[in-house]
C-alpha positions as CSV (number, residue, x, y, z in Angstrom):
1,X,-19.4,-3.1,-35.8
2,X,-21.3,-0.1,-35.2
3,X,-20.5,3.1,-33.1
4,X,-22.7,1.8,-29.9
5,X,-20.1,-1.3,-29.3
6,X,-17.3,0.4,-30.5
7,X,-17.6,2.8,-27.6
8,X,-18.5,0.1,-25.4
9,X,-15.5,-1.2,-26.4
10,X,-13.3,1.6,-25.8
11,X,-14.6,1.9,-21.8
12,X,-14.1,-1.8,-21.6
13,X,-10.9,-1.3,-22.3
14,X,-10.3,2.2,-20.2
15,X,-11.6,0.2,-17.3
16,X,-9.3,-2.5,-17.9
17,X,-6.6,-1.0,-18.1
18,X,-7.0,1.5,-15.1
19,X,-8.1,-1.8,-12.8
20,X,-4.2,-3.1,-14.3
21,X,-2.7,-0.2,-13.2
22,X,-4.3,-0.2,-9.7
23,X,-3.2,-3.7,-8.9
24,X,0.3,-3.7,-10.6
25,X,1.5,-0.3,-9.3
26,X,-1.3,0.8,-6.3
27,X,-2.6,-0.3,-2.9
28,X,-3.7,-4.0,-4.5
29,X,-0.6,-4.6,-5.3
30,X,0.0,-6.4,-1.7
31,X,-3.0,-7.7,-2.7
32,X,-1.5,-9.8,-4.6
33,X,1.7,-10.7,-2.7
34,X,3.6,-8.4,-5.0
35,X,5.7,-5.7,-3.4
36,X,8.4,-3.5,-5.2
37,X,11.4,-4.9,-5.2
38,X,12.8,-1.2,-4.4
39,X,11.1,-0.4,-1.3
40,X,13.0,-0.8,1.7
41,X,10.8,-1.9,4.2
42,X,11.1,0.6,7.1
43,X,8.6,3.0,9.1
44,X,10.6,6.2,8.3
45,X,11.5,8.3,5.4
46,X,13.9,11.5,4.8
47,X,11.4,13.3,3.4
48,X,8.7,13.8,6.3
49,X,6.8,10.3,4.4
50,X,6.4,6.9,5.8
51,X,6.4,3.8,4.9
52,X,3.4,0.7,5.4
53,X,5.4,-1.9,7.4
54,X,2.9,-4.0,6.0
55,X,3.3,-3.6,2.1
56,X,6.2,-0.8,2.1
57,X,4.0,1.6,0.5
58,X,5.3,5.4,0.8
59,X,2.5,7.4,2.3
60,X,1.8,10.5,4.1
61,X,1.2,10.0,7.9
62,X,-1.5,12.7,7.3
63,X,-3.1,10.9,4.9
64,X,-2.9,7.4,6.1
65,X,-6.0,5.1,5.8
66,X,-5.0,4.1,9.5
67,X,-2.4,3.9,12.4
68,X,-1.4,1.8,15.3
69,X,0.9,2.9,17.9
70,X,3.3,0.0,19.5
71,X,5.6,0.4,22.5
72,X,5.8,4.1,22.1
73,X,5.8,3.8,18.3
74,X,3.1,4.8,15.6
75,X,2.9,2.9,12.7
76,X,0.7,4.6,9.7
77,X,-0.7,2.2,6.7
78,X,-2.0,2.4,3.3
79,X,-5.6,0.9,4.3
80,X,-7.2,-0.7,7.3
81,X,-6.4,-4.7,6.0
82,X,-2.6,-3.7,6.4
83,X,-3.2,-2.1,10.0
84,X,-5.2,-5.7,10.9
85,X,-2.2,-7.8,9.2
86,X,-0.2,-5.8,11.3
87,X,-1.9,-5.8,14.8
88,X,-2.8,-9.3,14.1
89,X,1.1,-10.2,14.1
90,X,3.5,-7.4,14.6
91,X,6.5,-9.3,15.0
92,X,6.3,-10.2,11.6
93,X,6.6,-6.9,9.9
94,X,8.8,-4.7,12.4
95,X,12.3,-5.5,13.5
96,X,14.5,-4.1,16.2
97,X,15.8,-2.1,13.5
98,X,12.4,-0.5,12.7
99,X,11.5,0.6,16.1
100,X,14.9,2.4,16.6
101,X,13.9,4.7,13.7
């Protein structure tokens, strides 16, 4: 092999493994159907984060992708697919517990 595919090589694999990491650990990962098995799935966090009651993400509320405010609640999310999963059906995702929070 010479030097030319051997670096083309080397960003193959860079990319490859940063797309991995992306989908396993960040925002694809509910993507996929796969959420952490750690996450609690609530809409309020101790320290001033919330979560995505879509795919339990932690996030910022000033740097969420999106919000949505029901019956005197807002609700922040990761990116705009989980605001429309969640304004789509938002009985699925929020419980009595959730909105007292």
């Amino acid at each position: 092999m010479d030097t030319e595919s051997l670096k083309n090589l080397g960003w193959l694999l860079v990319w490859g493994a940063l797309f991995f990491v992306m989908m396993r650990y960040g925002c694809g990962a509910h993507m996929m159907g796969r959420h952490s098995k750690r996450q609690k799935h609530h809409n309020s966090a101790s320290n001033g984060e919330t979560k995505d009651p879509v795919c339990g993400m932690s996030l910022s509320p000033a740097k969420a992708a999106a919000a949505s405010a029901l019956k005197g609640n807002t609700y922040y999310f990761c990116s705009t697919s989980c605001r429309d999963k969640f304004e789509k059906a938002p009985g699925a995702y929020i419980t009595v517990a959730h909105e007292t929070h």
